[in-house]
N, C-alpha and C positions, 0 to 999 in steps of 0.2 A: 441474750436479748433476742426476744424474738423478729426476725425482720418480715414485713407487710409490703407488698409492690407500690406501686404509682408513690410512694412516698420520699421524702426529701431525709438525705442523713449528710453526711460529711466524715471524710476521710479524717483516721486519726491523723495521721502523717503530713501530709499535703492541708490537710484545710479546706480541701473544694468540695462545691455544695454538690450533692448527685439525686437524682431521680430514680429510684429502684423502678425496672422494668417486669422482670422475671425471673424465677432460682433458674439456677443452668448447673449444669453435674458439664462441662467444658473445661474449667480448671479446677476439677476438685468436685469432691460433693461439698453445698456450701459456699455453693457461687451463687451471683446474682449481675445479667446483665445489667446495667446502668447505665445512664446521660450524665453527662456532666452540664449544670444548670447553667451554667457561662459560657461556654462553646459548643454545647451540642453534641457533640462526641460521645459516641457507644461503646462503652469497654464491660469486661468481665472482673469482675473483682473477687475477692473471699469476703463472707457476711463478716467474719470479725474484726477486718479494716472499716467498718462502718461505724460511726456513732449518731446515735438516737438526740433529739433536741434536748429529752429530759435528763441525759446522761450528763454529768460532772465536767466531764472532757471536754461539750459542746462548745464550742466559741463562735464567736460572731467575725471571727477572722476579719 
């Protein structure tokens, strides 16, 4: 999947909704900082903890 910035995905794991910022090579090549849409909060994740709206996975949590 390709990941795109300023865009909204969600965590497989967790569920929470996140705001892609910018890829970061920080933890990994294949990071991207991120917000979390509910608290605000900046973290670095791996692109493949992400899922896209149109992906299967997606829930409305």
């Amino acid at each position: 999947m390709k990941i795109e910035p300023e865009t909204e995905y969600r965590f497989k794991k967790s569920g929470n909704l996140v705001k892609t910022v910018e890829p970061t090579d920080y933890a990994g090549k294949g990071s991207w900082t991120v917000v979390r849409v509910d608290t605000g909060k900046e973290m670095v994740v791996r692109g493949v903890a992400l899922v896209a709206k149109d992906d299967p996975d997606w829930s409305e949590g």
